[in-house]
HTML snippet that shows the backbone in 3Dmol.js (N, CA, C, O; Angstrom):
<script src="https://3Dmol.org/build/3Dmol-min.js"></script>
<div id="view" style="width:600px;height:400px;position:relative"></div>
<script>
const pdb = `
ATOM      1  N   UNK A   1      17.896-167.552  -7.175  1.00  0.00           N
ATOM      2  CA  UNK A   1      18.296-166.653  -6.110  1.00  0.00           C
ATOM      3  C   UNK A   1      17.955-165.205  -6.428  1.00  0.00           C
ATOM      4  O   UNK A   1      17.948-164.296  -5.598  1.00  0.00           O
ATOM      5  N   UNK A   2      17.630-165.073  -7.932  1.00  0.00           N
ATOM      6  CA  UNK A   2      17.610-163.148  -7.996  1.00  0.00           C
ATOM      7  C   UNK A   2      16.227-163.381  -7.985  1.00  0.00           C
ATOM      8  O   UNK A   2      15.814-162.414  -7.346  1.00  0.00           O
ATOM      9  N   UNK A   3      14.928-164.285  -8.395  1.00  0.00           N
ATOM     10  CA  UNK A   3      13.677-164.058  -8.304  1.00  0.00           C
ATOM     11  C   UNK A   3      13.275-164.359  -6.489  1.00  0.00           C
ATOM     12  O   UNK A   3      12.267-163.684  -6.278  1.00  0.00           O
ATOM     13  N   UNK A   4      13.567-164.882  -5.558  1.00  0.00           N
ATOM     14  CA  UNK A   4      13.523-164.719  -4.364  1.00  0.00           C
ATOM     15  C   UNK A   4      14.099-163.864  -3.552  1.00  0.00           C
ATOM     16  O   UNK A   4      14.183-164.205  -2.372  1.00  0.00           O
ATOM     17  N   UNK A   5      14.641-162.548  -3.961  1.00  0.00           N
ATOM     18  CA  UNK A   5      15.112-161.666  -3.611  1.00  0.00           C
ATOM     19  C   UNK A   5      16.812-161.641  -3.063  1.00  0.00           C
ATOM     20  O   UNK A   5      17.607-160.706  -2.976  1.00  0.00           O
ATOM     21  N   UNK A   6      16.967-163.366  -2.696  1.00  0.00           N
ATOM     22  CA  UNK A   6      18.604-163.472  -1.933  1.00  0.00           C
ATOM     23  C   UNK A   6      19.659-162.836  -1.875  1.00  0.00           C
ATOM     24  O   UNK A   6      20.377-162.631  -0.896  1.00  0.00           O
ATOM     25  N   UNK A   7      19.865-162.254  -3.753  1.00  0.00           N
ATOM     26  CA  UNK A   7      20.788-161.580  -4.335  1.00  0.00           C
ATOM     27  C   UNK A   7      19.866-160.027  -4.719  1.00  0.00           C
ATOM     28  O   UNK A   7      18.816-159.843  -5.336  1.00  0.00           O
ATOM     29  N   UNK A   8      20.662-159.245  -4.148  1.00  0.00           N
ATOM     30  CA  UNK A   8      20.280-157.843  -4.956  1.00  0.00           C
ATOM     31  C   UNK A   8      21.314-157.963  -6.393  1.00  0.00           C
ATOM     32  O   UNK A   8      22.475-157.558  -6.337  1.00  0.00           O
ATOM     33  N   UNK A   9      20.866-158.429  -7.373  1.00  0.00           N
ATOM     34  CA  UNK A   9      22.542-158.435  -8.628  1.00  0.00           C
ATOM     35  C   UNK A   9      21.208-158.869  -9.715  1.00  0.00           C
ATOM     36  O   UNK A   9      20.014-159.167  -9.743  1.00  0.00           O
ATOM     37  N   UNK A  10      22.408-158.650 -10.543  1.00  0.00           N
ATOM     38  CA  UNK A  10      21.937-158.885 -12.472  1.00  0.00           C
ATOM     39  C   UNK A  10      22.647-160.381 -12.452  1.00  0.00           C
ATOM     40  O   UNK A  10      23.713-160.583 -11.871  1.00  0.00           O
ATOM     41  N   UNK A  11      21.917-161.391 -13.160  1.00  0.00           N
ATOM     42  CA  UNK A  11      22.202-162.517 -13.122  1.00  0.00           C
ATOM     43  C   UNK A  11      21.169-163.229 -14.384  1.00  0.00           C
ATOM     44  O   UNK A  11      19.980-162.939 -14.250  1.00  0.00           O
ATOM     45  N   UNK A  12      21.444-163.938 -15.334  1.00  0.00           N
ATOM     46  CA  UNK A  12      21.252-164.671 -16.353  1.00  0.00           C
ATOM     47  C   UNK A  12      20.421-163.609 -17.569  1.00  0.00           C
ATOM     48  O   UNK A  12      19.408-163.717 -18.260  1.00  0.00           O
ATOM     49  N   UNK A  13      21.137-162.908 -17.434  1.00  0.00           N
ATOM     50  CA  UNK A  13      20.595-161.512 -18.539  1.00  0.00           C
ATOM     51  C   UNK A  13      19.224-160.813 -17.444  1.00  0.00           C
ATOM     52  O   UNK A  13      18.813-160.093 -18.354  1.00  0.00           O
ATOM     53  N   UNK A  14      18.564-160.589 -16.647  1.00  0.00           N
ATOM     54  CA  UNK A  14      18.086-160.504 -15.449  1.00  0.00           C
ATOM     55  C   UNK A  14      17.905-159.745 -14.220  1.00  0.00           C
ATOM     56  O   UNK A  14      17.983-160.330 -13.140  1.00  0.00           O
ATOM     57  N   UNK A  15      17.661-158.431 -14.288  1.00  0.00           N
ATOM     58  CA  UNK A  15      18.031-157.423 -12.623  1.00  0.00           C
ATOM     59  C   UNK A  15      16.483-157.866 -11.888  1.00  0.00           C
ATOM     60  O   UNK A  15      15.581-158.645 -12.197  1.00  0.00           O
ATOM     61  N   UNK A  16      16.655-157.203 -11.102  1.00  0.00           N
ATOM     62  CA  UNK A  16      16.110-156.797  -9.954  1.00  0.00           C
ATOM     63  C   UNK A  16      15.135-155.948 -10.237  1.00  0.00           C
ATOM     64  O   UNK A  16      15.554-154.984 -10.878  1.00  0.00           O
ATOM     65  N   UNK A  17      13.602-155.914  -9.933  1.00  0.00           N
ATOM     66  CA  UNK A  17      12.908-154.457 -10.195  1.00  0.00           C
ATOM     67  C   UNK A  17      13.156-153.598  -8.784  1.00  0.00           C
ATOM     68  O   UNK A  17      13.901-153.810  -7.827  1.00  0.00           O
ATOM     69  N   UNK A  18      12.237-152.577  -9.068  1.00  0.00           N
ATOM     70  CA  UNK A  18      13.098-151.471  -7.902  1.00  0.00           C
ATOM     71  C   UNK A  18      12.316-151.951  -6.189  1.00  0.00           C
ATOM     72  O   UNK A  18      11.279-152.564  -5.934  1.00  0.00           O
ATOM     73  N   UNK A  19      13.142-151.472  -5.488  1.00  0.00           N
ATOM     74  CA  UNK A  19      13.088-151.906  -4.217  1.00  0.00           C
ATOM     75  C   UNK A  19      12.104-153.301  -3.422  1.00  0.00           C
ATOM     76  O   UNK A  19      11.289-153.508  -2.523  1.00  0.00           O
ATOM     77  N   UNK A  20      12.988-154.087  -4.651  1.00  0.00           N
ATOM     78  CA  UNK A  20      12.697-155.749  -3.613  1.00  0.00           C
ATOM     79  C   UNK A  20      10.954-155.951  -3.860  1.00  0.00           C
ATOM     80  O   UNK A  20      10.360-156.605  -3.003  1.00  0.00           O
ATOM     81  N   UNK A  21      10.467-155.603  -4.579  1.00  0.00           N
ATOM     82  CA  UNK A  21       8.801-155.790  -4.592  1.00  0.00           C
ATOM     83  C   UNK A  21       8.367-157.648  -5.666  1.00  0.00           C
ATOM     84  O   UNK A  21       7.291-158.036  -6.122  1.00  0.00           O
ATOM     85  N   UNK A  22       9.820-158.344  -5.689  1.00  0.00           N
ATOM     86  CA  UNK A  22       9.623-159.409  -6.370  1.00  0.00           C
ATOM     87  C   UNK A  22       9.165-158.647  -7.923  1.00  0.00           C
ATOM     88  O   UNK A  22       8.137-159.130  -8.398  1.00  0.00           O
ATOM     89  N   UNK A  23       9.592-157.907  -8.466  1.00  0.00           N
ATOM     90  CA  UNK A  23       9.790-158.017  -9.793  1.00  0.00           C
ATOM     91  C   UNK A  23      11.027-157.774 -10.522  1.00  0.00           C
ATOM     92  O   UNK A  23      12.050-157.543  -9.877  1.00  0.00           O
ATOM     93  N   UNK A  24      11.048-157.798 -11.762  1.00  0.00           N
ATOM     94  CA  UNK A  24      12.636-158.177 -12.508  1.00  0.00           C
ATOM     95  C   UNK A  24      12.352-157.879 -14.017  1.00  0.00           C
ATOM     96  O   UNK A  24      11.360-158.250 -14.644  1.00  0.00           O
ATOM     97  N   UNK A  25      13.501-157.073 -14.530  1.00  0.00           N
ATOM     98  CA  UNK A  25      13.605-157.010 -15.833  1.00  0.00           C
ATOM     99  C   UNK A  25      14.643-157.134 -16.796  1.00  0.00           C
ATOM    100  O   UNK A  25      15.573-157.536 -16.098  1.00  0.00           O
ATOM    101  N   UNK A  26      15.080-157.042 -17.980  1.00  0.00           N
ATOM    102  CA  UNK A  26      16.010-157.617 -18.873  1.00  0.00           C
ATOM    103  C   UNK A  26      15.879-156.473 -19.817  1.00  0.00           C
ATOM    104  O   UNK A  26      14.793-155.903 -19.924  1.00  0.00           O
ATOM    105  N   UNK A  27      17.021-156.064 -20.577  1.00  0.00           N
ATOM    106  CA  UNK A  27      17.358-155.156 -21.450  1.00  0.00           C
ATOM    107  C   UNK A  27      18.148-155.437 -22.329  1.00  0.00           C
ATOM    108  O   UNK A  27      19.291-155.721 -21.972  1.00  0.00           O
ATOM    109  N   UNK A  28      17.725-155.462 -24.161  1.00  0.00           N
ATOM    110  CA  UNK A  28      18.137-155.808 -24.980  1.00  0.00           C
ATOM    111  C   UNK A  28      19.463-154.798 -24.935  1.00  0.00           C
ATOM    112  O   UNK A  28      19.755-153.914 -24.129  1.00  0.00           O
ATOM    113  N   UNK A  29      20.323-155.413 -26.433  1.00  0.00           N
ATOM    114  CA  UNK A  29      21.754-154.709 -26.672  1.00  0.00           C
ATOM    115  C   UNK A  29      21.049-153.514 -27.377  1.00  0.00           C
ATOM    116  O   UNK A  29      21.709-152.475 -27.347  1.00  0.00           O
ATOM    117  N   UNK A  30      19.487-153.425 -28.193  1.00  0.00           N
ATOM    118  CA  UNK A  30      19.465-152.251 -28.692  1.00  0.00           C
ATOM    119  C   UNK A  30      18.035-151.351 -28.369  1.00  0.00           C
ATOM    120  O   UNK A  30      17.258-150.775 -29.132  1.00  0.00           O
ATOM    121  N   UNK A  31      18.055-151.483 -27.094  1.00  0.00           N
ATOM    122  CA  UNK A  31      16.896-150.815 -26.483  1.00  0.00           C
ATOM    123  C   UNK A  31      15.605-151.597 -26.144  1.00  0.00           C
ATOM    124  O   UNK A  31      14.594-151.067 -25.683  1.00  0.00           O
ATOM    125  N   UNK A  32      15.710-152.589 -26.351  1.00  0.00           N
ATOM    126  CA  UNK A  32      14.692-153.608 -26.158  1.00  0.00           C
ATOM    127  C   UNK A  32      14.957-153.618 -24.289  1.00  0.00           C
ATOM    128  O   UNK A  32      15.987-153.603 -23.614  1.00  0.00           O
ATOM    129  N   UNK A  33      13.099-153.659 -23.829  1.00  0.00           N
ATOM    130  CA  UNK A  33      13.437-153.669 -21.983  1.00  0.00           C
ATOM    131  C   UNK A  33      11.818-154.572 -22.172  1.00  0.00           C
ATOM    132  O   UNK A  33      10.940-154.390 -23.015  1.00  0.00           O
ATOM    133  N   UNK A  34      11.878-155.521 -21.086  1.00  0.00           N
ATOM    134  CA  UNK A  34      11.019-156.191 -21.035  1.00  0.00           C
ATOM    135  C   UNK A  34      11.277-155.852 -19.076  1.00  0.00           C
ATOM    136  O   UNK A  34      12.331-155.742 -18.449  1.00  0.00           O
ATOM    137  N   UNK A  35       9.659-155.762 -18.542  1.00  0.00           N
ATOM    138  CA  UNK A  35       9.356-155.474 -17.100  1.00  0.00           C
ATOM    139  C   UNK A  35       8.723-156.363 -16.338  1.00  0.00           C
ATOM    140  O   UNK A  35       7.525-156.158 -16.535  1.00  0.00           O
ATOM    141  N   UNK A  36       8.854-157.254 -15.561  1.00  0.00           N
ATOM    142  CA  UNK A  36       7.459-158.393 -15.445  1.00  0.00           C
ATOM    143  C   UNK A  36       7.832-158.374 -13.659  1.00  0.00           C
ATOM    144  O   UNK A  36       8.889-158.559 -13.055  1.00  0.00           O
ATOM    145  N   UNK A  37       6.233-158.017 -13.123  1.00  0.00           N
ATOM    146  CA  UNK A  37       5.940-157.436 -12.210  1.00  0.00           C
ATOM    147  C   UNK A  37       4.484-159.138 -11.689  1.00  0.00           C
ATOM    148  O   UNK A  37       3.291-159.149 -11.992  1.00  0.00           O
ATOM    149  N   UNK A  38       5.115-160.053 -11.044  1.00  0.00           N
ATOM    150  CA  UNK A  38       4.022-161.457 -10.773  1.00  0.00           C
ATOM    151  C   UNK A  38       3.509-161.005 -10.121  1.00  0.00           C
ATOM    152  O   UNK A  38       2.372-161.332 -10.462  1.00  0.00           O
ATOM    153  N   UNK A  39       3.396-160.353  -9.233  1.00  0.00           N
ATOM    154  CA  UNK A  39       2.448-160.374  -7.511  1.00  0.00           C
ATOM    155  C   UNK A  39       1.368-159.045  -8.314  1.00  0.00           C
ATOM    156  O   UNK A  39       0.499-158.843  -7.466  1.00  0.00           O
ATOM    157  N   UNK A  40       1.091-158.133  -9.506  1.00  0.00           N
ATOM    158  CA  UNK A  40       0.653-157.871  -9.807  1.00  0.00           C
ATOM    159  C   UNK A  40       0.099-158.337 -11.333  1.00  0.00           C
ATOM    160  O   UNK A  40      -0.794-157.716 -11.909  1.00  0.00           O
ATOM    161  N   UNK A  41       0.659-159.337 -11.810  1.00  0.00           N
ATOM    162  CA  UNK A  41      -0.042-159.360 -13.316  1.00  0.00           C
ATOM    163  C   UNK A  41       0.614-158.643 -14.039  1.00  0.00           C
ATOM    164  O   UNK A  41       0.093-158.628 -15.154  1.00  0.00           O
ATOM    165  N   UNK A  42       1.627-157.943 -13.982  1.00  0.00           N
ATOM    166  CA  UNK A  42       1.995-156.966 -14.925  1.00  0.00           C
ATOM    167  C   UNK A  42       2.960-157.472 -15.764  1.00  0.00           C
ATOM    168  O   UNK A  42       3.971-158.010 -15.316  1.00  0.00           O
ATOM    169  N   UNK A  43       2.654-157.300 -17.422  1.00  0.00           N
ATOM    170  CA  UNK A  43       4.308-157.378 -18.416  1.00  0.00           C
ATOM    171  C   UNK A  43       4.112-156.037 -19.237  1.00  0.00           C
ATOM    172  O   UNK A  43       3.093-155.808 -19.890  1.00  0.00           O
ATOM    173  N   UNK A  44       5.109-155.238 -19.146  1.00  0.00           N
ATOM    174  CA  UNK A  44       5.590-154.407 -19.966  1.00  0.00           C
ATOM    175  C   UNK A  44       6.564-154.240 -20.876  1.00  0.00           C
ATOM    176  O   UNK A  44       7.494-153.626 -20.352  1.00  0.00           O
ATOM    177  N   UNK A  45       6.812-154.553 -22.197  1.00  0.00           N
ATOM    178  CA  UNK A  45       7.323-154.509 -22.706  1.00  0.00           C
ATOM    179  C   UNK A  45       7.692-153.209 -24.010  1.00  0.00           C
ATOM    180  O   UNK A  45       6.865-152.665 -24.741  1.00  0.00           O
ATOM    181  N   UNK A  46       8.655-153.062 -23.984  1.00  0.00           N
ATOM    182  CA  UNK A  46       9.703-151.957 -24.514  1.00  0.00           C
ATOM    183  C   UNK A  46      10.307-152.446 -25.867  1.00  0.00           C
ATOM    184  O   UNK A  46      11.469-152.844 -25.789  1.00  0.00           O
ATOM    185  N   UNK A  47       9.539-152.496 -27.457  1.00  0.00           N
ATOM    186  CA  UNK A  47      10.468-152.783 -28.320  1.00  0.00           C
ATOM    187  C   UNK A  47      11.183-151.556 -28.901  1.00  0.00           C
ATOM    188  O   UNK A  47      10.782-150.394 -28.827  1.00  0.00           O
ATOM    189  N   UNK A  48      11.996-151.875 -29.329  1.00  0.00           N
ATOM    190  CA  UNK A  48      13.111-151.077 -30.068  1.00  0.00           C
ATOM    191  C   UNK A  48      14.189-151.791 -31.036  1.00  0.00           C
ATOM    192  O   UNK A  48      14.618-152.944 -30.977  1.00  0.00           O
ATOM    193  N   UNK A  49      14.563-150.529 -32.145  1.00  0.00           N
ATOM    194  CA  UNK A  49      15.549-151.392 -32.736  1.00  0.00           C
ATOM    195  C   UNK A  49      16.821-150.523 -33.127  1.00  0.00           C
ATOM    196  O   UNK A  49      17.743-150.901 -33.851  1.00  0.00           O
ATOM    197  N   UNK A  50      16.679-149.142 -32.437  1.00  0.00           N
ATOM    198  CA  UNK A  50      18.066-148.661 -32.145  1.00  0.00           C
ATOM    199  C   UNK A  50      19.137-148.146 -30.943  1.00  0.00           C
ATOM    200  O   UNK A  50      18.765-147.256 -30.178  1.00  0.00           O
ATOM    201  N   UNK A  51      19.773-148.429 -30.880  1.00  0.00           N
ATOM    202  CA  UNK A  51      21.054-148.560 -30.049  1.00  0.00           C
ATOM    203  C   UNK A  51      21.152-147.699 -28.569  1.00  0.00           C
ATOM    204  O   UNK A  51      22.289-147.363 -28.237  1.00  0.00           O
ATOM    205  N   UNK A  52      19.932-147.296 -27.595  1.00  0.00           N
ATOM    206  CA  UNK A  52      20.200-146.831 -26.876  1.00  0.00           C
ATOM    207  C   UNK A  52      20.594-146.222 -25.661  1.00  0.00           C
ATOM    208  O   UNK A  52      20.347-145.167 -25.078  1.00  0.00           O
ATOM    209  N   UNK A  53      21.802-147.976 -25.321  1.00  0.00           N
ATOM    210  CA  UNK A  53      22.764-148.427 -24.652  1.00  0.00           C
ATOM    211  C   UNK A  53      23.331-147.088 -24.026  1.00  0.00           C
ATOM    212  O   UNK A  53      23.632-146.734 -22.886  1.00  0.00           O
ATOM    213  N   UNK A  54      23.347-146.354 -25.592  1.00  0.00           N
ATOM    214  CA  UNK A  54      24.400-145.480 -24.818  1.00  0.00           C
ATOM    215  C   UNK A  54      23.888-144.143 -23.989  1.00  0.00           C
ATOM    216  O   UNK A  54      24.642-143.303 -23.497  1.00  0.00           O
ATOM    217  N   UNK A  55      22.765-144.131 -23.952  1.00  0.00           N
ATOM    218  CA  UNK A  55      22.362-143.126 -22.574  1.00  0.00           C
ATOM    219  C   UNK A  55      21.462-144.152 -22.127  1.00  0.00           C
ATOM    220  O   UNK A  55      20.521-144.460 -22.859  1.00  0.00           O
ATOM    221  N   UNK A  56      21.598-144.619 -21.218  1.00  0.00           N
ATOM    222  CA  UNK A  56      20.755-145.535 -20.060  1.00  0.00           C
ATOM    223  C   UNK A  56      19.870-144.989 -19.141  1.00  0.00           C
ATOM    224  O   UNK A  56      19.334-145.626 -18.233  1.00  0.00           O
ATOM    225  N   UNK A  57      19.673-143.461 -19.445  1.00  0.00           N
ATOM    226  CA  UNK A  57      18.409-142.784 -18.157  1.00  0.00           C
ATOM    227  C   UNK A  57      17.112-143.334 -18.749  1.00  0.00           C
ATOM    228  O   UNK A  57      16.171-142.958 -18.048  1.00  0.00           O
ATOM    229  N   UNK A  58      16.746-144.020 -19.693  1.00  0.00           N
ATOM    230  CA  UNK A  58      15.509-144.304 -20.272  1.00  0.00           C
ATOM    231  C   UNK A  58      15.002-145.538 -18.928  1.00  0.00           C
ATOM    232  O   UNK A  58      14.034-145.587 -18.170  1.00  0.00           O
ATOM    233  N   UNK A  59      16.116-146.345 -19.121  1.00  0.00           N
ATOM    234  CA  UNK A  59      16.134-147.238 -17.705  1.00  0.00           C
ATOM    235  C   UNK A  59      15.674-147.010 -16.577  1.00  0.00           C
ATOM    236  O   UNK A  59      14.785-147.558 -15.925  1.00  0.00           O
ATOM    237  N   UNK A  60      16.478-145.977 -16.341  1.00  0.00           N
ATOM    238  CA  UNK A  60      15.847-145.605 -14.684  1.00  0.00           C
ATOM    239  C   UNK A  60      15.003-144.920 -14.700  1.00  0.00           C
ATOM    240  O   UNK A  60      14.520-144.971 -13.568  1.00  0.00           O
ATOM    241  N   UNK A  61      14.304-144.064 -15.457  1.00  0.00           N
ATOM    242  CA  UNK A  61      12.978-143.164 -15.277  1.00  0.00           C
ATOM    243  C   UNK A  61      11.747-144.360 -15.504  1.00  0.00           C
ATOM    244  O   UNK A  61      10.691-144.364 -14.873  1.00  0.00           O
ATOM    245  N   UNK A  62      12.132-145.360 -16.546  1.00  0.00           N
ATOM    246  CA  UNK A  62      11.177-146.591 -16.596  1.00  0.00           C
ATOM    247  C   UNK A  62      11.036-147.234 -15.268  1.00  0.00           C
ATOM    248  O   UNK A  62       9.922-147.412 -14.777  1.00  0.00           O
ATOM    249  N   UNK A  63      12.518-147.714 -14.462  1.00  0.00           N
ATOM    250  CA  UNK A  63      11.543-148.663 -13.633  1.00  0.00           C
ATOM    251  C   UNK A  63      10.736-147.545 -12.203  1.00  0.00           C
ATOM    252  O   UNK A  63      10.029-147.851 -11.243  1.00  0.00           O
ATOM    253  N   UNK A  64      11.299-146.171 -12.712  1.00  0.00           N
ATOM    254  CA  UNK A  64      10.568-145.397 -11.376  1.00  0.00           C
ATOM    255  C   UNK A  64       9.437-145.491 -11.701  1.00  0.00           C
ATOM    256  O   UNK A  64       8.566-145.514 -10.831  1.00  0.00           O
ATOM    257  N   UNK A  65       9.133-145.568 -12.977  1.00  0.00           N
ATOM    258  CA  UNK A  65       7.463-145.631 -13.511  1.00  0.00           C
ATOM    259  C   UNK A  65       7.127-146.754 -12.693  1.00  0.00           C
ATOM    260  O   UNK A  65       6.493-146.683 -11.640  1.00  0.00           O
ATOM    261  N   UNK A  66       7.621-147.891 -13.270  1.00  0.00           N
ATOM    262  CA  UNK A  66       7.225-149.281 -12.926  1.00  0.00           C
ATOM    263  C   UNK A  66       6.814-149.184 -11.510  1.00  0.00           C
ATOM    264  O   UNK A  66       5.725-149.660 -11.187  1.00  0.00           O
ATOM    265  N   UNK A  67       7.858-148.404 -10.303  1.00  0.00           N
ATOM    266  CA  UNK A  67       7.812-148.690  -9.097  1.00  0.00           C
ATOM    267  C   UNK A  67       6.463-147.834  -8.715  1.00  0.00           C
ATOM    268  O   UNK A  67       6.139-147.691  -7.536  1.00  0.00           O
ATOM    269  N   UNK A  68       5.973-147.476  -9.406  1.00  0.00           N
ATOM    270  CA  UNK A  68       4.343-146.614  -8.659  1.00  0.00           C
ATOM    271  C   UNK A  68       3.070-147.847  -9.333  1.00  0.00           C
ATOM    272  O   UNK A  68       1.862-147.771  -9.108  1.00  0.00           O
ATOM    273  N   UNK A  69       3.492-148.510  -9.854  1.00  0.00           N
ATOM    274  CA  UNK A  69       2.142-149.490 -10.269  1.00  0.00           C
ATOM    275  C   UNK A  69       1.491-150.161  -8.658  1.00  0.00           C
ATOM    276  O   UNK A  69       0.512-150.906  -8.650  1.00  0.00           O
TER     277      UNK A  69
END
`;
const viewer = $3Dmol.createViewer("view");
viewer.addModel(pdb, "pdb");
viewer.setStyle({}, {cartoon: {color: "spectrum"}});
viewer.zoomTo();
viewer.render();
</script>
């Protein structure tokens, strides 16, 4: 239901990419973000291995990136 758009929600570790374009991403506990964009081919992936849960704007300036591909 979240990869067919049904649900706008976070569901099995899992969101939504930005505005309904059928893509979706997942975010580790320590900065790890994985982006996967099907109707274009796209995986972006984000490793990391420290903690930076605790300011989350890295998030949203990423998927605004994402949303201009």
């Amino acid at each position: 239901d979240t990869i067919d758009g049904s649900k706008r929600t976070y569901k099995n570790q899992w969101g939504l990419g930005p505005n309904g374009y059928g893509s979706f991403y997942a975010v580790g506990l320590y900065g790890q973000f994985i982006y996967v964009y099907p109707q274009k081919n796209v995986v972006i992936v984000r490793t990391a291995k420290l903690n930076l849960n605790k300011n989350t704007l890295w998030k949203y300036a990423f998927l605004q990136i994402a949303d201009q591909l």
